[in-house]
C-alpha positions as CSV (number, residue, x, y, z in Angstrom):
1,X,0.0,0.0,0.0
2,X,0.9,3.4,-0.9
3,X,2.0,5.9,2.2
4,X,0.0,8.5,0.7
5,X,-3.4,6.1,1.0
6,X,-2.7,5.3,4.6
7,X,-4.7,8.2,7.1
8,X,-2.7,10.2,9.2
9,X,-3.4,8.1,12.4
10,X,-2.4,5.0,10.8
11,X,0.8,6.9,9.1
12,X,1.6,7.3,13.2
13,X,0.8,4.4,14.3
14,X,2.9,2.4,11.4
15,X,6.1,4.7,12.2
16,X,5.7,4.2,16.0
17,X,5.6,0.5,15.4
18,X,8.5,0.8,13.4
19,X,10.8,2.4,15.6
20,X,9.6,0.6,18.3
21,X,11.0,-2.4,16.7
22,X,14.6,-1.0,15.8
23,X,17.1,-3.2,17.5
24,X,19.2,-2.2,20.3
25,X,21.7,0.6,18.7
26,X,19.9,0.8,15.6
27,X,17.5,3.4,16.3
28,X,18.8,6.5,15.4
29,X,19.6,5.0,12.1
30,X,15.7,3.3,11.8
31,X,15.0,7.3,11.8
32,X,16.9,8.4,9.2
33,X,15.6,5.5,7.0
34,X,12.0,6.3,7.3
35,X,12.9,10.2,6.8
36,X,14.0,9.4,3.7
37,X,10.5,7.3,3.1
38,X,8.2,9.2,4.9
39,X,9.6,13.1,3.9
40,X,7.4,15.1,7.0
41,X,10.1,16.2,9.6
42,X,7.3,17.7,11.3
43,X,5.3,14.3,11.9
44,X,8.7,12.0,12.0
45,X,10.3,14.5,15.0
46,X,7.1,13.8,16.9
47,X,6.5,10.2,15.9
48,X,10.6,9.9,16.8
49,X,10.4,11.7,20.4
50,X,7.6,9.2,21.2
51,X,9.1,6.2,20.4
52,X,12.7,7.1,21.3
53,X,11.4,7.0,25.2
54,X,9.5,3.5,24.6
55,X,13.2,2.5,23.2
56,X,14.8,3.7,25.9
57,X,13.2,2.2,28.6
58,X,13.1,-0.9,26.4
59,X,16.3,-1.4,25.9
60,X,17.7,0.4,29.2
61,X,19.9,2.6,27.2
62,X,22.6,4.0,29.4
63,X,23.6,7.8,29.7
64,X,26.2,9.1,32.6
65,X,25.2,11.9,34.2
66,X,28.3,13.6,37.1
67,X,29.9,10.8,36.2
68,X,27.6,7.8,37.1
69,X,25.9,5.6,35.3
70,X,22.1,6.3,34.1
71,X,19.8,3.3,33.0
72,X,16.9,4.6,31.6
73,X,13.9,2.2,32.5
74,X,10.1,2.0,33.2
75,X,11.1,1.7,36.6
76,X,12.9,5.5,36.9
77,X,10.2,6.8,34.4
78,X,8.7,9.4,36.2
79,X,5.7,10.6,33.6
80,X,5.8,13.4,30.9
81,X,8.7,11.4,29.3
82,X,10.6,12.1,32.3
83,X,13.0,10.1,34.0
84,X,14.9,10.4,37.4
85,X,18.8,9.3,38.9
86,X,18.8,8.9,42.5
87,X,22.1,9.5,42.4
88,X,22.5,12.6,41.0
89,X,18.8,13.9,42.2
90,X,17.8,15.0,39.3
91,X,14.7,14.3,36.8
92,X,15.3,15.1,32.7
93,X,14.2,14.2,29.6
94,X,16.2,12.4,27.2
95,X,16.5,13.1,23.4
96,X,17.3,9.6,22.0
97,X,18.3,11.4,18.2
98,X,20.2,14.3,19.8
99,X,21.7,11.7,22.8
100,X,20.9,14.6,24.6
101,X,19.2,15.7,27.9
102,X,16.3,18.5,28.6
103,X,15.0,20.7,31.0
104,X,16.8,18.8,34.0
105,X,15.2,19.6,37.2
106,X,16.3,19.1,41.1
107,X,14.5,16.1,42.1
108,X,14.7,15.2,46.4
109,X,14.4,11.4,47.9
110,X,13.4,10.6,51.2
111,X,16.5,9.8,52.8
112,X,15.6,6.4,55.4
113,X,16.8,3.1,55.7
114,X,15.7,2.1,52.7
115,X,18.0,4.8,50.6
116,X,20.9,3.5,52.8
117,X,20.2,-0.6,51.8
118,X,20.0,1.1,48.6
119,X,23.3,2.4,48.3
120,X,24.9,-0.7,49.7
121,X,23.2,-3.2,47.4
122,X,24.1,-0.8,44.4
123,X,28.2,-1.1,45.8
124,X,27.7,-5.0,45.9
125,X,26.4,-4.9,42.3
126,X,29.1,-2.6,41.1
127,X,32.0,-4.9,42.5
128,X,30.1,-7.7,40.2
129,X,30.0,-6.2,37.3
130,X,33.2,-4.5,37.1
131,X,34.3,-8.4,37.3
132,X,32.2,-9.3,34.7
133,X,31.3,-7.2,32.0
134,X,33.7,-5.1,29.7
135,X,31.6,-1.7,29.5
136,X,29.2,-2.9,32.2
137,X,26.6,-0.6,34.0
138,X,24.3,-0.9,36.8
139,X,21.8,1.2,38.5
140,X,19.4,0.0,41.9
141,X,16.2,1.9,42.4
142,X,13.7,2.4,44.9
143,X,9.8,1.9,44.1
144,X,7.2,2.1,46.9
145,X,3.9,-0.3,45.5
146,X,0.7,0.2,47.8
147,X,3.0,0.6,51.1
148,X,5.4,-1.7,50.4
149,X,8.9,-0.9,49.9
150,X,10.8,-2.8,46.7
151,X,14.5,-2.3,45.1
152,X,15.3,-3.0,41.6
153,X,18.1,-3.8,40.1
154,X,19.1,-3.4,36.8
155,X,22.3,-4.1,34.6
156,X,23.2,-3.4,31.0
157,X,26.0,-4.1,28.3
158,X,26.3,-3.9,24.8
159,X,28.5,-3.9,21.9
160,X,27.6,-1.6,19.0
161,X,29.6,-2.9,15.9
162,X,27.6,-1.5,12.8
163,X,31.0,-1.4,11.2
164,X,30.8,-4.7,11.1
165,X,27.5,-5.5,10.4
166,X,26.3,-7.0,13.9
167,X,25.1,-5.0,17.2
168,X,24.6,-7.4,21.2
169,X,22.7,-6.4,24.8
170,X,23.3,-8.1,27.7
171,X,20.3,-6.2,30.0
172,X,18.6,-8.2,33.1
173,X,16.6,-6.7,36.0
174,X,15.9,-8.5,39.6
175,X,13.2,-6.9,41.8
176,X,12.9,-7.9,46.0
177,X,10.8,-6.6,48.3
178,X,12.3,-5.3,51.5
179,X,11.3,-7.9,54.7
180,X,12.7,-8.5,57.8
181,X,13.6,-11.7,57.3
182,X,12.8,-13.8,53.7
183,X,12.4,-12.0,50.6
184,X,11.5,-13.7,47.3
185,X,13.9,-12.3,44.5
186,X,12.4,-12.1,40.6
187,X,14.7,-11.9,37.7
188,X,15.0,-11.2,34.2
189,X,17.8,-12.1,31.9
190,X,17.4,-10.4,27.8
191,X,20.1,-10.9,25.6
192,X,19.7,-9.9,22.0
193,X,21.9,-9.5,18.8
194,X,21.7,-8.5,15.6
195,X,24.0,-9.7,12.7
196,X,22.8,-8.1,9.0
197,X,26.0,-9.0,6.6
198,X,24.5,-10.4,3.7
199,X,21.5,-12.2,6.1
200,X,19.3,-10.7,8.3
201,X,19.2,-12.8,11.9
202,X,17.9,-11.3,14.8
203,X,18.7,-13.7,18.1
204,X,16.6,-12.9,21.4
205,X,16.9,-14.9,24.5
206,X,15.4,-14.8,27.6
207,X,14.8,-16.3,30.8
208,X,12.7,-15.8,33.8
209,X,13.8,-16.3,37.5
210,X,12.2,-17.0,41.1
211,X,14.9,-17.1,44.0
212,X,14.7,-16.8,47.7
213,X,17.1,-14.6,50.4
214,X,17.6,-14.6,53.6
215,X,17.8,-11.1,55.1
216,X,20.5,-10.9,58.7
217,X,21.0,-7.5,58.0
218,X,22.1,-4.6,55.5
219,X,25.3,-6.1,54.4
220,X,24.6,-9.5,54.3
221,X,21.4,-9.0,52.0
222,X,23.6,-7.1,49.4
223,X,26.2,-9.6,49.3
224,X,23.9,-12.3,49.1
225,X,21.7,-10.3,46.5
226,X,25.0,-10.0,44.0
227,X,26.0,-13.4,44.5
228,X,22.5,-14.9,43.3
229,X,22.8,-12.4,40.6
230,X,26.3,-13.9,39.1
231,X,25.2,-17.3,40.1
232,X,21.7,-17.0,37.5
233,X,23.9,-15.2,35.1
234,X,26.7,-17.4,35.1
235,X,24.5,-20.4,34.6
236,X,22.4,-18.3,31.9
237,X,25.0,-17.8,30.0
238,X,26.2,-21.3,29.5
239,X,23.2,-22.1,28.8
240,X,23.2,-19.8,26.1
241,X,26.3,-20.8,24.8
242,X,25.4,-24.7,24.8
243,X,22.8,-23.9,23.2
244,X,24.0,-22.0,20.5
245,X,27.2,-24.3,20.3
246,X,24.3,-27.5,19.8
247,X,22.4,-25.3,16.4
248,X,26.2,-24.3,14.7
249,X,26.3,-28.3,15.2
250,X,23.4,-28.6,13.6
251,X,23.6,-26.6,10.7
252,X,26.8,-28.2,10.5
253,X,25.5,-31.5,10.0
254,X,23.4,-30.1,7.3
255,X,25.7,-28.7,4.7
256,X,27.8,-32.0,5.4
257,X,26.7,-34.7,2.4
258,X,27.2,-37.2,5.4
259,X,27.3,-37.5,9.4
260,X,31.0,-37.2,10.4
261,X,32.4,-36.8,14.2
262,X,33.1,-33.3,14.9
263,X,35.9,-33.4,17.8
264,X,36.8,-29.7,18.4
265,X,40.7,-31.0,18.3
266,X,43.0,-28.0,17.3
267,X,45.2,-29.6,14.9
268,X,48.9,-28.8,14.5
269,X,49.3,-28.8,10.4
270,X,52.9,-27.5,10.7
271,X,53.9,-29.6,13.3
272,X,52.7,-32.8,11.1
273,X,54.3,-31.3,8.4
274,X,57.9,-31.1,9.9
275,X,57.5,-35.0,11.1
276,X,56.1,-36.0,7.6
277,X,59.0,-36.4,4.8
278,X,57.2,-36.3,1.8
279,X,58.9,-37.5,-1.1
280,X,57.1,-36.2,-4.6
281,X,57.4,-37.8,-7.8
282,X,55.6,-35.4,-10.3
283,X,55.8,-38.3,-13.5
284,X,53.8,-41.1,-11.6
285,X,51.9,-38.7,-9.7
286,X,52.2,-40.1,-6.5
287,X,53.3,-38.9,-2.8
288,X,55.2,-41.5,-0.6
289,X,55.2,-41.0,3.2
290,X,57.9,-42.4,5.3
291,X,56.4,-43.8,7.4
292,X,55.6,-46.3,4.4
293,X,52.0,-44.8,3.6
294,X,50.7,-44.4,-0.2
295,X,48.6,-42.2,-1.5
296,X,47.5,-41.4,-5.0
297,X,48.1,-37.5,-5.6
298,X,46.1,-35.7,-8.3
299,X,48.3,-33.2,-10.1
């Protein structure tokens, strides 16, 4: 169908869905592709600010703000396409096609015991991720759900490589409510990548998690919290790996005209070359081994 048949509504709704859909790092360059389609910077700036924030919280995309970490998330989305750092204190808006920030504002938390098991659980996760992730990032937040006080987690990497021709995230969030003595933690774990030289493959796992902690007190519940986390992460990935090891295997098999052993052996070619004394005798066309082998050679 022709873009000049579709309404104005549905025009809207089709560039939303669109941008919506742009992989993780891909966005800004989703835009400039249906610019060049849709020619109405007017509608695409507005159609582009709207989505950018669904991205955003989507895909957790990070920013540093003072010189911490930022993720932006549906859990620090504070309405009016706002969002908020409690470390900083501030609330902004984020201009995904600009990477820019907007009208930042002074934003105060109630400083309680809560904001101080906050802060030590966020030092825990730090420790885990600097160990564990190249350009890792991690942010804890507070959220208060009909009296009840919860912290959520929430960790990010990626690798942008458009250069050549593939984009990965690494994101998970884990959410526990604060008890006195058991809480049930609930996890997350999202990886995606995208690899578009000469195919087009889009790869999205996930997995859900249910785990329990005991709570002694402040330190021990952050410690314990970031030890679950690279535990479920650790075994996630793998899993993942297994996994992807068992389809390359597979496809393997397929091209293959029939089922031969794969045995992951590196082989030394130079080594066996040096031990082998290969005698060649170009008028008979053959290759005789010393170690009294024969083999017909095709010259």
């Amino acid at each position: 169908m022709s873009l000049k048949v579709l309404s104005k509504k549905d025009k809207e709704r089709m560039i939303r869905r669109l941008l919506i859909q742009a992989p993780p790092g891909e966005f800004v360059n989703a835009f400039d592709d249906l610019c060049l389609l849709i020619r109405d910077e007017k509608l695409m700036q507005l159609q582009g600010e709207c989505a950018g924030h669904q991205h955003c919280q989507k895909y957790s995309v990070p920013l540093c703000i003072d010189g911490n970490p930022v993720l932006l998330s549906h859990h620090n989305e504070v309405g009016n396409y706002r969002f908020f750092d409690y470390q900083s204190k501030l609330s902004f808006k984020f201009d995904l096609l600009q990477n820019q920030l907007k009208d930042i504002q002074s934003h105060g938390i109630i400083q309680n015991e809560t904001e101080y098991l906050r802060t030590v659980v966020l030092c825990a996760l730090k420790l885990y991720v600097s160990d564990h992730f190249p350009n890792g990032n991690c942010n804890v937040l507070r959220k208060t759900v009909k009296k009840k006080e919860f912290l959520i987690a929430c960790i990010e990497d990626h690798n942008y490589q458009s250069g050549d021709y593939w984009n990965g995230l690494w994101k998970s969030t884990w959410i526990f409510q604060i008890n006195p003595f058991l809480t049930q933690v609930t996890g997350r774990i999202f990886v995606q990548a995208h690899y578009f030289r000469c195919v087009n493959l889009h790869v999205e796992i996930s997995k859900d998690l249910k785990e329990s902690l005991e709570v002694v007190n402040q330190a021990q519940l952050a410690l314990s919290f970031a030890r679950l986390v690279e535990e479920q992460e650790n075994k996630f990935q793998v899993a993942v790996l297994e996994e992807l090891q068992e389809l390359s295997n597979e496809a393997l098999r397929k091209i293959l005209r029939r089922d031969l052993p794969v045995t992951r052996t590196h082989i030394d070619w130079q080594r066996i070359l040096s031990d082998l004394n290969l005698v060649m005798y170009p008028k008979l066309g053959y290759v005789i081994y010393s170690r009294s082998v024969l083999c017909n050679w095709i010259i």
